[in-house]
C-alpha positions in Angstrom: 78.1 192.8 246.4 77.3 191.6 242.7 75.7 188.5 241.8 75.6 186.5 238.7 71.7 185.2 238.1 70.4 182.7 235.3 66.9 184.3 234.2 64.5 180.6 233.9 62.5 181.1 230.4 59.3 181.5 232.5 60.6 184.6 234.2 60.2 186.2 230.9 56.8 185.2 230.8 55.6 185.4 233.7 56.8 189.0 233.6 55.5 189.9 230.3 52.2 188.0 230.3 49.3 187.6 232.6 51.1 184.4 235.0 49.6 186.1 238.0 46.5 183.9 238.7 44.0 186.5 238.1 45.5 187.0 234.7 47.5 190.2 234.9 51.4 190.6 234.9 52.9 189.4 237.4 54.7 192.5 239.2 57.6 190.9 241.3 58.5 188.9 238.1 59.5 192.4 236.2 60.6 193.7 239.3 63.3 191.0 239.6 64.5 191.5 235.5 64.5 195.3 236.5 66.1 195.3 239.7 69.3 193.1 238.2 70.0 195.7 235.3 69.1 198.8 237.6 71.8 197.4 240.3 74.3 196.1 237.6 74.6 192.6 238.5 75.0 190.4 235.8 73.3 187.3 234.0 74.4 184.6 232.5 73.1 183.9 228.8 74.1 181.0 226.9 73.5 180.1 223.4 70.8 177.6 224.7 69.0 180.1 227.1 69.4 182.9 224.3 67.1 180.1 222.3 64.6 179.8 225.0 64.3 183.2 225.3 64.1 183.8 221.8 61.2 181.4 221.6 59.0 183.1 224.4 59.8 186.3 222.9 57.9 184.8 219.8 55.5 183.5 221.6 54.6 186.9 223.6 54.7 188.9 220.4 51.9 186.8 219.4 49.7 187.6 222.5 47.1 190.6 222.8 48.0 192.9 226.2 45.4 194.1 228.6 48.6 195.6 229.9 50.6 196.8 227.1 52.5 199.2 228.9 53.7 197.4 232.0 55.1 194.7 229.4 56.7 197.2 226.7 58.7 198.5 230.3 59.6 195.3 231.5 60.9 194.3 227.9 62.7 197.5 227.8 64.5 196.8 231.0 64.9 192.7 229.8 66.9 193.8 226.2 68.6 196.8 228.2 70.2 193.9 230.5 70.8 191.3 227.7 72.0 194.4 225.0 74.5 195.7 227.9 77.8 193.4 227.5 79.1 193.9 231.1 75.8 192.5 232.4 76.1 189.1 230.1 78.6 186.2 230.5 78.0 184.1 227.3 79.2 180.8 227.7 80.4 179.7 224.5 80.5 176.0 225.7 78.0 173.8 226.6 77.3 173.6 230.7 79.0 169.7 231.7 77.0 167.3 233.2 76.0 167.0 236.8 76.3 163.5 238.9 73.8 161.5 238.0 71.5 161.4 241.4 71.9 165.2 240.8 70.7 165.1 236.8 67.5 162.3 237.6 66.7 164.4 240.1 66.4 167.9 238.1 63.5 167.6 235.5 65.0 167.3 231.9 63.4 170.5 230.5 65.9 172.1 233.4 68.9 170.7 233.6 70.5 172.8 230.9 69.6 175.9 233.2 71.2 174.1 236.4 73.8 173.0 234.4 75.0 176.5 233.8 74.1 177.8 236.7 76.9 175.7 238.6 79.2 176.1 235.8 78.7 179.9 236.9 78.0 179.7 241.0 74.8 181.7 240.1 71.6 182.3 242.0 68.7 180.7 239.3 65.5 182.9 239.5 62.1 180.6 238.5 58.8 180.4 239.1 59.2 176.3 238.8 58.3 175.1 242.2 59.2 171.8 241.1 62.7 173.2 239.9 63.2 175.2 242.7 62.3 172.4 245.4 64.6 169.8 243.4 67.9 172.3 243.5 67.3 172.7 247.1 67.7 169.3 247.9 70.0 168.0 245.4 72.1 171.0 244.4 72.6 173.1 247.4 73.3 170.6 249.2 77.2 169.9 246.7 77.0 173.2 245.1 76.0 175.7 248.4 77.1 178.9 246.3 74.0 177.6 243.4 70.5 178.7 244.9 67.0 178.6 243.0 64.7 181.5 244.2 61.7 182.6 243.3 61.3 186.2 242.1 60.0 187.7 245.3 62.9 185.9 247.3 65.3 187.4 244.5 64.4 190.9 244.9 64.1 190.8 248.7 67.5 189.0 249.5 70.2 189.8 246.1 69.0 192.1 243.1 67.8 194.7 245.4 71.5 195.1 246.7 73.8 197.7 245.0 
């Protein structure tokens, strides 16, 4: 089975650059970003999560590796998903609202991600605690096809599948 995911910004870099808490990159972070292009499922990449993106990919250019070649592969296999058109539904409009216990209840940095990932019925990969604890209970609950999961429970239960 194929599954649609929405990539949070911090999977990028989290991936990319040292979010492990000893400072190195964290592995099942990349794995997930590798896993979904390796088992062509597909992601969902809107003109406001191409922005965030865009941003962190500024913001890691900046940054001096200890481990430059774990993060040149994981940003190989990152543009290899986003460059392959098959693997990226661009929504050209702008994700409705959600009910309003449902939008006070996601925090506002977020709700553009959950947002799109109902419009889509996809499975939102984030290292966000908070995020992932506040879709649980408020967005599950009306949208049961719309799961957050951390990277480790993405690889284990969905991206891993061919």
């Amino acid at each position: 089975m194929k599954y649609l995911f929405l990539l949070d910004e911090n999977v990028l870099r989290h991936a990319v650059a040292s979010a492990g808490m000893y400072g190195k990159p964290d592995a099942p972070t990349a794995q997930v970003i590798r896993l979904i292009g390796q088992n062509c499922h597909s992601v969902v990449l809107d003109p406001e999560i191409r922005s965030r993106y865009r941003r962190h990919l500024d913001e890691i250019g900046s940054l001096t590796w200890d481990h430059a070649g774990f993060a040149l592969s994981v940003l190989t296999s990152f543009f290899g998903l986003l460059g392959t058109a098959e693997k990226v539904g661009e929504d050209p409009l702008s994700p409705p609202l959600l009910e309003t216990q449902i939008e006070e209840a996601i925090p506002v940095k977020d709700r553009f991600a959950v947002r799109a990932a109902v419009r889509h019925h996809a499975i939102l990969v984030t290292n966000d605690d908070t995020l992932r604890a506040r879709v649980d209970e408020f967005v599950t609950p009306r949208f049961p096809d719309v799961r957050a999961l951390h990277p480790t429970e993405a690889c284990s239960g969905f991206a891993n599948q061919t």
